[in-house]
Backbone as ProteinMPNN parsed JSONL, in Angstrom:
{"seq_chain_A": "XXXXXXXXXXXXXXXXXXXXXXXXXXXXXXXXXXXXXXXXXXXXXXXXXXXXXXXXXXXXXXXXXXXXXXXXXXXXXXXXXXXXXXXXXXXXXXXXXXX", "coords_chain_A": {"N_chain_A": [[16.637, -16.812, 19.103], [16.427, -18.608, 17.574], [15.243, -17.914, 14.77], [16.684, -15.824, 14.312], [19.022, -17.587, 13.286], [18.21, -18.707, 11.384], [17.362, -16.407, 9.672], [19.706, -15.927, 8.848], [20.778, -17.745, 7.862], [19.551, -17.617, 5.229], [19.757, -15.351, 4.264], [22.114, -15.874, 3.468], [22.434, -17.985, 1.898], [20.414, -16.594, -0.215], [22.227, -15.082, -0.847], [24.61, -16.566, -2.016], [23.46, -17.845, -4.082], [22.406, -15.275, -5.506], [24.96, -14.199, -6.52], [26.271, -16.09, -8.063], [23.655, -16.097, -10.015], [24.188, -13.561, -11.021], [24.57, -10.22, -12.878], [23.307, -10.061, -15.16], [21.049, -11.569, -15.255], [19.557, -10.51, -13.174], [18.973, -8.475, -14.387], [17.231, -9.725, -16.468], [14.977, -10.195, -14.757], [14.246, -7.75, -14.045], [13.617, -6.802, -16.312], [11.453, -8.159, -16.769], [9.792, -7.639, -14.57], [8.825, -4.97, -14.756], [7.571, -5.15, -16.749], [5.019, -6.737, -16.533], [3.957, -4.796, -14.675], [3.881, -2.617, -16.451], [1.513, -3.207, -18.018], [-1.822, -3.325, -19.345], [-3.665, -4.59, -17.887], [-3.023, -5.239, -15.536], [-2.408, -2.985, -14.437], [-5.107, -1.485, -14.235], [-6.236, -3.189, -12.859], [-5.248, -2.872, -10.067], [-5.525, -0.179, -9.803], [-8.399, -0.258, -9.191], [-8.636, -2.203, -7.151], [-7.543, 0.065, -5.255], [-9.225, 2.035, -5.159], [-11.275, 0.66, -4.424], [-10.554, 0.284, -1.686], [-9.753, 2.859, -0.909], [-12.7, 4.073, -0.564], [-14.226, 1.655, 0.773], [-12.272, 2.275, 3.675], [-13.218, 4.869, 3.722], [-15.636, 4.444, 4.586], [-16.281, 2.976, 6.972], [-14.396, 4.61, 8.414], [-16.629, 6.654, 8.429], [-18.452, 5.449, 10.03], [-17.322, 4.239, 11.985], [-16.543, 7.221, 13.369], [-19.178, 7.556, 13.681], [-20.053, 6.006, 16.05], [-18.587, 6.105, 17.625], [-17.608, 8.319, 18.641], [-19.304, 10.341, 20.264], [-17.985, 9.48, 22.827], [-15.292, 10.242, 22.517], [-12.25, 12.119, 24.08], [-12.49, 15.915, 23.926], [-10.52, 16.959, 22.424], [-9.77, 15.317, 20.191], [-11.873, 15.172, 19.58], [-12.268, 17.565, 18.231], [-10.037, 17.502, 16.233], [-10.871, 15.302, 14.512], [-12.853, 17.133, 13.207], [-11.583, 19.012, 12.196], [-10.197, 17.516, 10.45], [-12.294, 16.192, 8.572], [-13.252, 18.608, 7.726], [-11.246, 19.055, 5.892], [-11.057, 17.473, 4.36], [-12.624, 18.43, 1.0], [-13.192, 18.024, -1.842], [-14.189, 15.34, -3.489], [-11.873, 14.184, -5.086], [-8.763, 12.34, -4.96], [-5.254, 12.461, -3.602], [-3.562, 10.393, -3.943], [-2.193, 9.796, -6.671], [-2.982, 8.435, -8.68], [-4.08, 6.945, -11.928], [-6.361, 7.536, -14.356], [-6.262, 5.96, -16.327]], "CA_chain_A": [[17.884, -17.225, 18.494], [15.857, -19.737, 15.971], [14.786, -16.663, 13.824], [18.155, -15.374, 13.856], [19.754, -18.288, 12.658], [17.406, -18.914, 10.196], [17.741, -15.327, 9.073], [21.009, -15.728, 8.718], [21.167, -18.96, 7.05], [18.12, -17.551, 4.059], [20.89, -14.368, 3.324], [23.621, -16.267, 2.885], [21.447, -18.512, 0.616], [20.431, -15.557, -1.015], [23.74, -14.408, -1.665], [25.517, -17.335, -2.566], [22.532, -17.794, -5.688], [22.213, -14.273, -6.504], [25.934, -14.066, -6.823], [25.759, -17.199, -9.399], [23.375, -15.741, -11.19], [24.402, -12.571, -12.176], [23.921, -9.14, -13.024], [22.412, -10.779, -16.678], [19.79, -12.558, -14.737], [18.739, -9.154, -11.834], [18.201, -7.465, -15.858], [16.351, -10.076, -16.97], [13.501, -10.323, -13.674], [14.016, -6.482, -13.729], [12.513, -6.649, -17.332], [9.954, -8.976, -16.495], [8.789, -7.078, -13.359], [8.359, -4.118, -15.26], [6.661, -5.985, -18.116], [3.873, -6.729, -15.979], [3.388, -3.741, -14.257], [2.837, -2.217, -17.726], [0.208, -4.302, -18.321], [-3.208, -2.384, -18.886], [-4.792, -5.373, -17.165], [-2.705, -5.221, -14.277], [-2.609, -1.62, -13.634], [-6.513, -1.538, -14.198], [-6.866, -4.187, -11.489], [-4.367, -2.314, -9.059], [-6.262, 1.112, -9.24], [-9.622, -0.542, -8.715], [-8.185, -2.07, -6.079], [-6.748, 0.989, -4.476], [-10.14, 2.483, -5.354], [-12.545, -0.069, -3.276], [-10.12, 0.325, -0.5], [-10.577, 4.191, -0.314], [-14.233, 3.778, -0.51], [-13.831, 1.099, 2.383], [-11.905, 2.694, 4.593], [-14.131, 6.11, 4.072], [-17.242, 4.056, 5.053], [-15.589, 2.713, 8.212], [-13.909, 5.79, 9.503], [-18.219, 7.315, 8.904], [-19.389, 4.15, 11.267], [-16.956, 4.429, 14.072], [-16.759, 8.157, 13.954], [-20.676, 7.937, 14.232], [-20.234, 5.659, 17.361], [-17.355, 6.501, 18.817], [-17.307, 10.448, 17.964], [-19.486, 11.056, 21.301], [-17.474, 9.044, 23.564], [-13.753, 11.038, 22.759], [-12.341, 13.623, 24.561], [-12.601, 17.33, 23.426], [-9.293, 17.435, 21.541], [-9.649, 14.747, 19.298], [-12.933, 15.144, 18.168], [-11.705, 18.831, 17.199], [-8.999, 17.107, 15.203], [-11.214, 14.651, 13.44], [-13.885, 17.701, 12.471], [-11.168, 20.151, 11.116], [-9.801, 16.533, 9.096], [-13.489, 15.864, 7.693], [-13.49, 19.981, 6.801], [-10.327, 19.641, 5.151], [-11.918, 17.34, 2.635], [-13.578, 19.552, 0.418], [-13.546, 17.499, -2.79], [-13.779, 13.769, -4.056], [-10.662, 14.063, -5.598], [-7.418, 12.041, -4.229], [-4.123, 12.983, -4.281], [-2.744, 9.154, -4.359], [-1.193, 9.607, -7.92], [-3.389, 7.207, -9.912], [-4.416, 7.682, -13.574], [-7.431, 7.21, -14.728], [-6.452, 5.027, -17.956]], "C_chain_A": [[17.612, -18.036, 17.234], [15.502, -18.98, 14.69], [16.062, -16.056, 13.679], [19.025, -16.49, 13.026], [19.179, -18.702, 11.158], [17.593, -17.691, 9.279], [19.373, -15.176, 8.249], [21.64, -16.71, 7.335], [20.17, -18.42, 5.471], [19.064, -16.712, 3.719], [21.802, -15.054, 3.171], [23.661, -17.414, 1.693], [21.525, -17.719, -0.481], [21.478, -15.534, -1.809], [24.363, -14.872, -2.646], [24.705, -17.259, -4.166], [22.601, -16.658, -5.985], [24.019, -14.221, -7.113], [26.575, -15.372, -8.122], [24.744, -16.503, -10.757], [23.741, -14.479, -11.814], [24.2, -11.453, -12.31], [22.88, -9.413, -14.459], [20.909, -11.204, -15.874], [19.354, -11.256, -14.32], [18.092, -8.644, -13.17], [17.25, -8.123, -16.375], [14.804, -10.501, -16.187], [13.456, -9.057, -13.365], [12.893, -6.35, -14.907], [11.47, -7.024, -17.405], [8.903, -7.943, -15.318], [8.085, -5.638, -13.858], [7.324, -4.004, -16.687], [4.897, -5.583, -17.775], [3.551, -5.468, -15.214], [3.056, -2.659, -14.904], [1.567, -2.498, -18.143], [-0.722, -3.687, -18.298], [-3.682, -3.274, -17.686], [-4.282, -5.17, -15.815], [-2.609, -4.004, -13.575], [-4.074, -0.988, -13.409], [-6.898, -1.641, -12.702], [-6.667, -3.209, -10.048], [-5.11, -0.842, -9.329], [-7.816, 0.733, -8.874], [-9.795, -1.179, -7.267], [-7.825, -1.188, -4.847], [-8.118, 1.758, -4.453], [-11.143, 2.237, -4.469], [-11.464, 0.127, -1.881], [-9.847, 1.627, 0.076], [-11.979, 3.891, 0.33], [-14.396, 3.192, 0.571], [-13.861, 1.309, 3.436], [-13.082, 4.219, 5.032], [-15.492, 5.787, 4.803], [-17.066, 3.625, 6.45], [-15.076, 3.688, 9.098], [-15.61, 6.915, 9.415], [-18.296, 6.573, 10.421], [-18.296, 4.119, 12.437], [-16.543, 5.697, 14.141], [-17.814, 8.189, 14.474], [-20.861, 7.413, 15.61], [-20.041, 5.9, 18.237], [-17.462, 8.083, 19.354], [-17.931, 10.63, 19.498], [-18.682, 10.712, 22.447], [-15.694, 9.715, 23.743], [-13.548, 11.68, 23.079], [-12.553, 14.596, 23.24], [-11.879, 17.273, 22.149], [-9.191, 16.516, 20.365], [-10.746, 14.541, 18.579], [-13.097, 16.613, 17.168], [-11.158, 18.461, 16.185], [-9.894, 16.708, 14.354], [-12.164, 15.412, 12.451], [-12.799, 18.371, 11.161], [-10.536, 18.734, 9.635], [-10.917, 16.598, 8.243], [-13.485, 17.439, 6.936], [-12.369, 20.107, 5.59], [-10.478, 18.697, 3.869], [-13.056, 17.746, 2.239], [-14.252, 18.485, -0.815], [-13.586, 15.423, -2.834], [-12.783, 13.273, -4.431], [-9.296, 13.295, -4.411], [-6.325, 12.305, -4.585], [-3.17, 11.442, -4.072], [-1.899, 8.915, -6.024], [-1.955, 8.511, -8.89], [-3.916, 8.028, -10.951], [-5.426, 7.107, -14.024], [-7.743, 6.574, -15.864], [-6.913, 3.83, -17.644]], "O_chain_A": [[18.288, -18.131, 16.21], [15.513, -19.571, 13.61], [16.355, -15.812, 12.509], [19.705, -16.086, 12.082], [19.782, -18.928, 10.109], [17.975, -17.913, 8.13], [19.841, -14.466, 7.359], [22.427, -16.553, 6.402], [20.323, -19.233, 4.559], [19.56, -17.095, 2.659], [22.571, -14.516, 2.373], [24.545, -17.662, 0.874], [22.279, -17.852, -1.445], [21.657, -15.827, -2.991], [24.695, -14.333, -3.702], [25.205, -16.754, -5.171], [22.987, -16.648, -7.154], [24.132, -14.211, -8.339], [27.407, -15.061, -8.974], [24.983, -16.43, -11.962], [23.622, -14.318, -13.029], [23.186, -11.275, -11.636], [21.778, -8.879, -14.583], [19.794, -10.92, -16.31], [18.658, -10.713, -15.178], [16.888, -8.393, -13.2], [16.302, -7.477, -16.821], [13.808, -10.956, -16.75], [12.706, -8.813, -12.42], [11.73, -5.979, -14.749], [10.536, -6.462, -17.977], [7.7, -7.68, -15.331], [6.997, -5.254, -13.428], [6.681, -3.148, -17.293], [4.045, -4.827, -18.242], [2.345, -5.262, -15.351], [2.278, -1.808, -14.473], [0.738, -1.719, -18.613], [-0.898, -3.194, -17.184], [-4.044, -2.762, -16.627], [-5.099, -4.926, -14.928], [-2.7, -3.909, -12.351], [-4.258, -0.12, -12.556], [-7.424, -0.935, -11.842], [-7.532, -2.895, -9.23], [-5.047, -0.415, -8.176], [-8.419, 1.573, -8.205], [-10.665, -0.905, -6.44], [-7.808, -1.596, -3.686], [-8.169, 2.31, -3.354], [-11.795, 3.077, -3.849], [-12.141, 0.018, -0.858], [-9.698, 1.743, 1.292], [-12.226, 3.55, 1.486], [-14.713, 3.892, 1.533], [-14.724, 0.989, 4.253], [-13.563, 4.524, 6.123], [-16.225, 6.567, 5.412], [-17.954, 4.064, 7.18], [-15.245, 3.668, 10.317], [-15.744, 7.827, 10.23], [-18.216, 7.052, 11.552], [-18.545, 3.981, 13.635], [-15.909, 5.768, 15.193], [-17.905, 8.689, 15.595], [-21.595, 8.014, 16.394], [-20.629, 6.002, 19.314], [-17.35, 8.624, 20.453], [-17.072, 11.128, 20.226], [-18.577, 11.647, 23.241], [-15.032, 9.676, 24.78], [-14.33, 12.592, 22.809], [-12.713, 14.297, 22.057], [-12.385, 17.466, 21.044], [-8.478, 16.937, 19.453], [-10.859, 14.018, 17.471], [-13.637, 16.82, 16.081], [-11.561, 18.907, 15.111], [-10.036, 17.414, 13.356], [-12.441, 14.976, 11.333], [-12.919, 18.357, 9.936], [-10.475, 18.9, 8.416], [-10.695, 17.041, 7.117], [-13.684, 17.516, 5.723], [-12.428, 20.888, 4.64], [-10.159, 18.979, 2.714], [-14.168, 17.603, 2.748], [-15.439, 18.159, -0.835], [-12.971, 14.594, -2.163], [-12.556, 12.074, -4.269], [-9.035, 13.728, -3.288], [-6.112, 12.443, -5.79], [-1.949, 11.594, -4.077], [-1.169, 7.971, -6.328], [-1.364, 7.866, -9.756], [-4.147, 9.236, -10.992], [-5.317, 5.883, -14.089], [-8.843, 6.481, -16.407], [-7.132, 3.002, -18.529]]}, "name": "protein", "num_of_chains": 1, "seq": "XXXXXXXXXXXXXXXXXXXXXXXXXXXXXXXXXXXXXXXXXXXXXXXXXXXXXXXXXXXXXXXXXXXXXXXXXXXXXXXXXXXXXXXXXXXXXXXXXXX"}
């Protein structure tokens, strides 16, 4: 009930201020938010980011397939071979750009 009320009490917060400030104001932290996410530096960061955390995860799902892999039934270590066959290339299809 303490999380509900609290919930309750933070939107109606919300409200009351966004409704003060404005549709002028939402345009002017819309422009900003999109400012920065122009940003070479920040979209750099954010695919190198997204980059080491492929890499990561690919090295992690090696080391506990290698452990685990004999210990699963039948049916799911079928699944995980035809997944590993169905990457062919290096390539991701996450949508990033290589600028």
């Amino acid at each position: 009930m303490r999380y509900r009320l609290t919930f309750i009490t933070g939107l109606a917060i919300g409200y009351v201020l966004g409704t003060r400030a404005g549709r002028e104001r939402y345009e002017q932290l819309c422009k900003g938010v999109r400012r920065i996410a122009q940003n070479p530096a920040v979209r750099n960061t954010a695919e190198s980011a997204a980059l080491s955390g492929r890499q990561a995860a690919t090295k992690a799902f090696g080391t506990v397939s290698a452990k685990v892999g004999d210990r699963l039934p039948p049916s799911v270590t079928d699944r995980v071979r035809s997944l590993r066959e169905q990457r062919t290339s290096d390539e991701d299809d996450w949508g990033t750009s290589n600028t």
